[in-house]
C-alpha positions as CSV (number, residue, x, y, z in Angstrom):
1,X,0.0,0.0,0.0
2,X,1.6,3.4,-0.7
3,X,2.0,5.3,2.0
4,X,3.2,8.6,0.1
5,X,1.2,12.1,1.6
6,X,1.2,14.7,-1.4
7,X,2.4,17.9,0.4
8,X,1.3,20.5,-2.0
9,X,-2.8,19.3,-0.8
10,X,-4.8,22.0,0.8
11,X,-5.5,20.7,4.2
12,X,-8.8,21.6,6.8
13,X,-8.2,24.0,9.0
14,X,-6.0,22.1,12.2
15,X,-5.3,19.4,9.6
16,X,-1.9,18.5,8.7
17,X,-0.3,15.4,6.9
18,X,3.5,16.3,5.9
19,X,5.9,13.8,4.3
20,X,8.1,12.0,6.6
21,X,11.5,13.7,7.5
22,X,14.8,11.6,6.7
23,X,16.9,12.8,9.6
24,X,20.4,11.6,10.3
25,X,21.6,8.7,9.2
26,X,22.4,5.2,10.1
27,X,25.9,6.0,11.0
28,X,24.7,8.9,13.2
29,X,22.0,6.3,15.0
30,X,25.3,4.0,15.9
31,X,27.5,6.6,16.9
32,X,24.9,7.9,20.0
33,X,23.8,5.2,20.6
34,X,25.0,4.0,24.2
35,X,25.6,8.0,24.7
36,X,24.2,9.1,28.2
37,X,21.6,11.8,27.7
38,X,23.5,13.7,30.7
39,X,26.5,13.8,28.3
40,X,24.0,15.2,25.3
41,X,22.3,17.7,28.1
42,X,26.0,18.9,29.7
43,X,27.5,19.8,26.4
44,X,24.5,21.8,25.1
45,X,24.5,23.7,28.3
46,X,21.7,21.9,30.9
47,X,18.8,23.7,30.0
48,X,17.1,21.8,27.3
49,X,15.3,18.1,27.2
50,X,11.9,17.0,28.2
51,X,11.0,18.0,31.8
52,X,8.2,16.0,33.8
53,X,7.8,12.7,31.4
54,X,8.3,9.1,33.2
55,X,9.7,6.4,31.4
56,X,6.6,3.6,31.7
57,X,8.9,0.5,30.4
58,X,10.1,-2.1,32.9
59,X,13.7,-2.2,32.2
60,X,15.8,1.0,33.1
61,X,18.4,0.4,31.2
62,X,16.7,0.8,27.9
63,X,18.0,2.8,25.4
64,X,16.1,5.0,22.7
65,X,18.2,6.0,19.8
66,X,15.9,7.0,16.5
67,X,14.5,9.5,14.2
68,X,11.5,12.1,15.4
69,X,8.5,11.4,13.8
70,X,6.2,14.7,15.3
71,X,2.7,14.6,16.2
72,X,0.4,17.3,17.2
73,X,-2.7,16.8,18.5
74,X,-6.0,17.8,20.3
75,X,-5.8,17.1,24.4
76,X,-7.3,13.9,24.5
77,X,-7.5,12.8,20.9
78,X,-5.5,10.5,19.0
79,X,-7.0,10.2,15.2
80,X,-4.0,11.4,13.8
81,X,-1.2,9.0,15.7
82,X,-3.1,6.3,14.5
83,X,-2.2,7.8,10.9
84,X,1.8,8.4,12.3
85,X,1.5,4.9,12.8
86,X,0.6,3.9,9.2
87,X,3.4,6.6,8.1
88,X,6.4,6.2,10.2
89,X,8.8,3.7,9.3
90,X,11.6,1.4,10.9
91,X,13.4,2.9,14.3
92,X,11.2,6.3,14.0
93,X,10.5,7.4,17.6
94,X,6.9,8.9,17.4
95,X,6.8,12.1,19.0
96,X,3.7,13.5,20.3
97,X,2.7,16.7,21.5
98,X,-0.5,16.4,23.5
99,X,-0.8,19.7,25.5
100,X,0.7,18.1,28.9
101,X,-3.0,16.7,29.5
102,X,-3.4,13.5,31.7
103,X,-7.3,13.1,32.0
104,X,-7.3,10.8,28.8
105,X,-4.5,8.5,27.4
106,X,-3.4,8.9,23.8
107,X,-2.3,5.3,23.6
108,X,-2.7,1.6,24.9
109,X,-1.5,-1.9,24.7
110,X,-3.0,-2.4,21.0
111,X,-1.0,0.7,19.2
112,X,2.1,-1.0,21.3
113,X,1.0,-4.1,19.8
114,X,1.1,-2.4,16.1
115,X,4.5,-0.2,16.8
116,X,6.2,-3.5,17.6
117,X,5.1,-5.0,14.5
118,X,6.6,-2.3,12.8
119,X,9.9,-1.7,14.7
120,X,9.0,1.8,15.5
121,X,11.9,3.1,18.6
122,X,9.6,3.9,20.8
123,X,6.7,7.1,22.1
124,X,7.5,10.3,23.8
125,X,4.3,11.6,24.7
126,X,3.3,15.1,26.4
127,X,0.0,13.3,27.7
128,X,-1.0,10.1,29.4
129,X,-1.4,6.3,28.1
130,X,-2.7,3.6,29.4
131,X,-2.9,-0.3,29.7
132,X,0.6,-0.3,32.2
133,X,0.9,-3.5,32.2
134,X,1.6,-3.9,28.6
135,X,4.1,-1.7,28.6
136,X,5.9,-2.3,31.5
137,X,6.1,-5.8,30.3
138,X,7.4,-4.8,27.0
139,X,10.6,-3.9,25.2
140,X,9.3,-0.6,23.6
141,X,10.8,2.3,25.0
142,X,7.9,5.0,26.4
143,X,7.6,8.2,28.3
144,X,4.9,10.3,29.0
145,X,3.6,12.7,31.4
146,X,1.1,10.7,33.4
147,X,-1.5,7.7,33.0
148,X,-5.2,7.3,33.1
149,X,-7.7,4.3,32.2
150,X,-10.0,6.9,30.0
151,X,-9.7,6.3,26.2
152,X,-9.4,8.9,23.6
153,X,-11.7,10.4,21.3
154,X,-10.8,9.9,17.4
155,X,-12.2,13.2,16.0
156,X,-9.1,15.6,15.5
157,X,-7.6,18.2,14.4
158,X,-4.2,17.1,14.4
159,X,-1.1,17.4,12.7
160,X,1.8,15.5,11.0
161,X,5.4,16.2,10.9
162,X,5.1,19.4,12.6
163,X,7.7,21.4,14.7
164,X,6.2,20.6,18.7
165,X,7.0,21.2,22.3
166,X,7.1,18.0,24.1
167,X,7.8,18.2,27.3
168,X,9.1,21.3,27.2
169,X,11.5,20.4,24.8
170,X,11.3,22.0,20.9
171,X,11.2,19.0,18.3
172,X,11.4,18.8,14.8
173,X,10.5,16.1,12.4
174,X,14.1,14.3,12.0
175,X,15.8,15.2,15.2
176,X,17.7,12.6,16.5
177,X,16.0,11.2,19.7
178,X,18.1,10.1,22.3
179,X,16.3,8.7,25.6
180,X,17.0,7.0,28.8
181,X,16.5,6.6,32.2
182,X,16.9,10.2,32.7
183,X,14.9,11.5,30.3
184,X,14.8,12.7,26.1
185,X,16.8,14.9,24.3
186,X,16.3,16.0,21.0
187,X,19.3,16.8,18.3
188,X,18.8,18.7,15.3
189,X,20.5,16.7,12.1
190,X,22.3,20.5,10.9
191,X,24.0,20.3,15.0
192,X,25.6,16.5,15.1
193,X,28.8,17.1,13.2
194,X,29.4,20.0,16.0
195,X,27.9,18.1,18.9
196,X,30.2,15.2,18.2
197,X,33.7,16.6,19.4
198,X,31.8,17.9,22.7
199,X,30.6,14.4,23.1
200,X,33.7,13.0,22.9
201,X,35.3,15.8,25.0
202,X,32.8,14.9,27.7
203,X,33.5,10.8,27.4
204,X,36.9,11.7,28.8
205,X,36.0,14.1,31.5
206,X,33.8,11.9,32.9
207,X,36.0,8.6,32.6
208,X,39.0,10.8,34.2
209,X,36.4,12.2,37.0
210,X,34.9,8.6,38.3
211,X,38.8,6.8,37.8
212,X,40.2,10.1,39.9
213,X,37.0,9.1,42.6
214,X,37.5,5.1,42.7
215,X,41.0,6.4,44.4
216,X,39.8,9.5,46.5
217,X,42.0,11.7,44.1
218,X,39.5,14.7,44.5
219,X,40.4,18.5,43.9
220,X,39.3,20.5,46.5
221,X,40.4,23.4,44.5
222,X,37.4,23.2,41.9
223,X,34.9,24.0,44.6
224,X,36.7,26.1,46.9
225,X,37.7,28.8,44.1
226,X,34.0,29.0,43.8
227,X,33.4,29.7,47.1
228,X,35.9,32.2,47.4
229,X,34.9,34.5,44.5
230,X,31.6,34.4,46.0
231,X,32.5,35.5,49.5
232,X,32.9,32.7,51.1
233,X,36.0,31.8,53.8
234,X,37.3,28.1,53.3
């Protein structure tokens, strides 16, 4: 079946279908995945990355590592993730922005059940799911901002490949999605070949730190200048 959206088509108002985004590539994928998102959040300066989502898979040590695929909907309503889900492809992490709203889940055990079947990398959802159980007994990575047993309705608007906020966090279709146990960042494609030194940079300040604190070598110096310049006898 061909799944191709025509993006010159005039759309109803709060309606929005855009082609899919390519985002990085393969190589990219490999080379963050296993990267902490505290590395990605320390070297970008600690002030950006979803705030107030809880990962709702059962293993901690699960690692996201795909391609944004963005979703904008209506509080409550999720007609147009069930079209993501026919439109986003192998590893895409589906992205949703669903105005922080709680009081009725986007999603249950029987999209997981489809988004295994097709791969997908896993949901970050501003808004609530439900059916824990599944989840929590499944491999697909998840977060989102709370959980409820109320179903959605399936009327729109919504949109498609979209810029969002999710979270707090500003995605756009083809970010790269890192997430882990604590928490999502987002990447733009046109910032990795930038990024990448700064990750590397941080790999080996953060080796040297925890090898200098397996043997008590600790510089008291770091924190004391601080204190100093701020008024503070040590």
């Amino acid at each position: 079946m061909d799944q191709k959206v025509d993006a010159k088509k005039s759309w109803p108002q709060g309606f929005a279908i855009n082609p899919r985004a390519e985002g990085p590539s393969d190589a990219w994928l490999e080379r963050f995945r296993g990267v902490p998102t505290s590395w990605i959040s320390d070297v970008v300066g600690r002030s950006v990355g979803t705030m107030g989502l809880n990962s709702y898979h059962n293993d901690p040590s699960l690692m996201m590592v795909g391609r944004a695929f963005t979703v904008r909907v209506r509080p409550g309503d999720n007609l147009m993730i069930h079209k993501a889900l026919q439109l986003a492809e192998k590893g895409d992490v589906i992205v949703i922005d669903g105005g922080g709203d709680t009081t009725q889940a986007l999603i249950g055990g029987n999209i997981q059940i489809t988004a295994l079947f097709k791969e997908l990398g896993g949901f970050v959802i501003d808004g609530a799911i439900r059916d824990l159980v599944d989840w929590a007994k499944g491999t697909l990575p998840i977060w989102a901002r709370g959980h409820t047993h109320r179903g959605p309705s399936k009327d729109g608007p919504g949109e498609i490949n979209v810029p969002i906020s999710c979270g707090g966090m500003i995605v756009n279709p083809g970010d790269l999605i890192v997430g882990d146990a604590d928490g999502v960042m987002s990447v733009a494609v046109s910032d990795l070949e930038a990024l990448w030194p700064r990750i590397e940079k941080q790999r080996e300040k953060e080796l040297h730190t925890s090898q200098g604190n397996m043997v008590g070598d600790i510089d008291p110096e770091r924190f004391d200048s601080i204190l100093r310049a701020k008024g503070c006898p040590v």
